[in-house]
C-alpha positions in Angstrom: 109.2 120.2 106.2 109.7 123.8 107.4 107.7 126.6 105.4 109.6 128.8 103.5 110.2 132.3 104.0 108.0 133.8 101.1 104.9 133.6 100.6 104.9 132.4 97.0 103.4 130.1 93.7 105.1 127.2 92.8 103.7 125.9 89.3 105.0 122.8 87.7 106.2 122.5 83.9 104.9 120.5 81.8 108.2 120.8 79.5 110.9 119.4 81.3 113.7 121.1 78.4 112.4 124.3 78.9 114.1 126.7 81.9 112.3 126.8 85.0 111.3 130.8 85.8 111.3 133.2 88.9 108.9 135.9 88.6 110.0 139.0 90.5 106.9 141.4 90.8 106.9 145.4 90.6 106.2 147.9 93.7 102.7 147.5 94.6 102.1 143.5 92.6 101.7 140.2 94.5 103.0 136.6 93.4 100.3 136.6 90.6 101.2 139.4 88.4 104.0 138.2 86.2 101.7 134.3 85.7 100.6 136.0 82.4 103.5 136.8 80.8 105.5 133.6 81.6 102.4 131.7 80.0 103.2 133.5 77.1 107.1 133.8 77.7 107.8 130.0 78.1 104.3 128.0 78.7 106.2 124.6 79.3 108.5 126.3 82.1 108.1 125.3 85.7 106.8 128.8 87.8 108.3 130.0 91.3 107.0 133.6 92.0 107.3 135.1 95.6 105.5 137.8 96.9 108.2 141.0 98.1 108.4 141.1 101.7 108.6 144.8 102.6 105.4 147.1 102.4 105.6 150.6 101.4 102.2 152.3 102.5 100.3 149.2 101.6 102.5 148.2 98.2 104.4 145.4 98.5 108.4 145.7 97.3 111.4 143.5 97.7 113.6 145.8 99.5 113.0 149.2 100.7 113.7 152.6 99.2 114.2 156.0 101.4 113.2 157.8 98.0 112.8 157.6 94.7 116.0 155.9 93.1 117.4 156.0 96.5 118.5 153.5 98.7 120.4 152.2 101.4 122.8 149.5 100.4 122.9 147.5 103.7 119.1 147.1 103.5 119.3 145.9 99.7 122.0 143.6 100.5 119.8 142.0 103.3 116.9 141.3 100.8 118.9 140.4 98.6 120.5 137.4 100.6 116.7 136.2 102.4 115.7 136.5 98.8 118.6 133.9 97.6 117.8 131.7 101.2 114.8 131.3 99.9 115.3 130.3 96.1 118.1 128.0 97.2 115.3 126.2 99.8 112.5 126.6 97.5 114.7 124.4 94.8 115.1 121.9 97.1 111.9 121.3 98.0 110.8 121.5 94.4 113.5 119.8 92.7 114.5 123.0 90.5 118.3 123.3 89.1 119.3 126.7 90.3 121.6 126.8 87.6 118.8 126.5 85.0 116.4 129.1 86.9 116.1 132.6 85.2 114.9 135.5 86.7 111.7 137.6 84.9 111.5 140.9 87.0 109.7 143.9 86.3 111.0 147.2 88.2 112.0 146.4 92.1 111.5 142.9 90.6 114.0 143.4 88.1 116.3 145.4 90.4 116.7 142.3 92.9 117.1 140.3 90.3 120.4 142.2 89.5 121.4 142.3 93.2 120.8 138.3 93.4 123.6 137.9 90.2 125.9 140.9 91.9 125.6 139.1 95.4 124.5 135.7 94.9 125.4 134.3 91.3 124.9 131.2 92.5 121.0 131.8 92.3 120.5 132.1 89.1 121.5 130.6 85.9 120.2 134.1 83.8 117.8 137.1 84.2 115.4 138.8 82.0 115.6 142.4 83.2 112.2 144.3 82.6 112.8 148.3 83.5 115.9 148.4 86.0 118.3 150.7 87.4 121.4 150.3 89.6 120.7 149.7 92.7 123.9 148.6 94.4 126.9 150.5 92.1 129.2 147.7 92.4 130.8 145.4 89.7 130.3 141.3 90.2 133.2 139.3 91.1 135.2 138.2 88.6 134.0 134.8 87.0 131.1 135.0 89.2 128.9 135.0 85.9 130.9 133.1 84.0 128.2 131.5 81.0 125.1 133.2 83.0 123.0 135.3 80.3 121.2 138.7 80.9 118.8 140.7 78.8 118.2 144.1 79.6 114.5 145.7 78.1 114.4 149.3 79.3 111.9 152.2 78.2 113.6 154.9 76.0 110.9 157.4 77.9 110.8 155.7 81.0 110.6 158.4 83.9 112.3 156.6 86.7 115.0 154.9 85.4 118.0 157.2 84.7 119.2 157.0 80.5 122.4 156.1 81.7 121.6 152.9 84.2 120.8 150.2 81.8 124.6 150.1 80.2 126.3 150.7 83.9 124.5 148.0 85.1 125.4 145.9 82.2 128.6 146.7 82.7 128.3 145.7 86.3 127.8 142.4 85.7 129.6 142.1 82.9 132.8 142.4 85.2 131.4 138.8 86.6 131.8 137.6 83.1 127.6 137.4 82.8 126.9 137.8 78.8 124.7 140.9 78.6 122.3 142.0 76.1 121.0 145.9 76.0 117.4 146.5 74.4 115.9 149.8 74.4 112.5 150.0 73.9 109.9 152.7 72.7 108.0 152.8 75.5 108.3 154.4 79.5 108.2 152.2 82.7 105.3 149.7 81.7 105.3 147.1 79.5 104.3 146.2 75.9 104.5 143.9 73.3 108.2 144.5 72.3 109.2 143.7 75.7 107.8 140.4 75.3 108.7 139.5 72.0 112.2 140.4 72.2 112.4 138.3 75.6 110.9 135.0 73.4 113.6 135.5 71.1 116.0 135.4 73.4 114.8 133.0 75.9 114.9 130.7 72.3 118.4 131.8 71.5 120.8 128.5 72.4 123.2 129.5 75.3 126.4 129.5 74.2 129.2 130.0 76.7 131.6 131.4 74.3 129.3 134.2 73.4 130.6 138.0 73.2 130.0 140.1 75.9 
């Protein structure tokens, strides 16, 4: 069996109804620092986390960025497919249903996450975004996201993510047909409690395909 392209943790779950997760770690985090929160997100969920495989200084990212909030689509796009290579292989070897898998990213985590349902719906079956932006201003395909969920937690005081980004990029892939929920937190880019409890509610919520966008 061929290794796969990431470097990553695979954890089983020891609940086989709830959704399996793929942690997607901020600039500078390894494959370890999202284990936490999906022990407390979903404890019975089976765990893929990859490590990002671009360095910036000595962080480790996802894709690269020429500046803050600045980067170059062909180079995200990239990413973004070895990225979906790699989920598609690791669910294989695994025995994961892609089409259960949701996405927890935090910051670049979070922004690939959004360029995986804009370029590679297939992926994913939902996303919890924690603190992202647009990265790739372009709407999903049409029916692409058709009965896929996505919950958007952003920071009302958060200094890198522009006020207007979390409702274009809902509206991004709402165009896919993805059902898309818009939290705004009191808080800036990190985390806190709110962030998780709002994500337990709605990892909890029944998917319903006929929901309103």
């Amino acid at each position: 069996m061929s290794p796969l392209s990431h470097q990553h943790i695979f954890q089983p779950g020891s609940n086989p109804a709830s959704p399996p997760l793929l942690l997607l770690h901020g600039t500078g985090g390894t494959e370890r620092d999202l284990l936490p929160l999906a022990q407390s997100l979903s404890p019975g969920s089976a765990v893929l986390s990859p490590l990002g495989q671009v360095r910036e200084g000595g962080a480790r990212r996802f894709f690269a960025r020429l500046a803050e909030g600045v980067f170059d689509p062909a180079e995200v796009t990239a990413r973004t497919h070895a990225l979906a290579d790699f989920i598609a292989a690791a669910a294989d070897r695994y025995e994961l249903d892609p089409a259960r898998l949701i996405a927890v990213g935090f910051s670049n985590g979070a922004n690939i996450a959004a360029t995986l349902l804009q370029l590679r719906p297939e992926s994913l079956g939902g996303a919890i975004l924690l603190r992202s932006m647009v990265v790739l201003d372009q709407p999903a395909k049409p029916a692409s996201l058709s009965g896929k969920r996505v919950l958007l937690l952003n920071g009302d005081a958060d200094p890198i993510v522009p006020r207007d980004h979390p409702e274009r990029l809902a509206g991004l892939l709402r165009a896919g047909g993805a059902t898309v929920e818009v939290i705004s937190q009191s808080a800036g880019h990190g985390l806190i409690r709110a962030d998780l409890e709002s994500a337990q509610r709605w990892l909890a919520r029944p998917i319903s395909p006929r929901s309103s966008n």
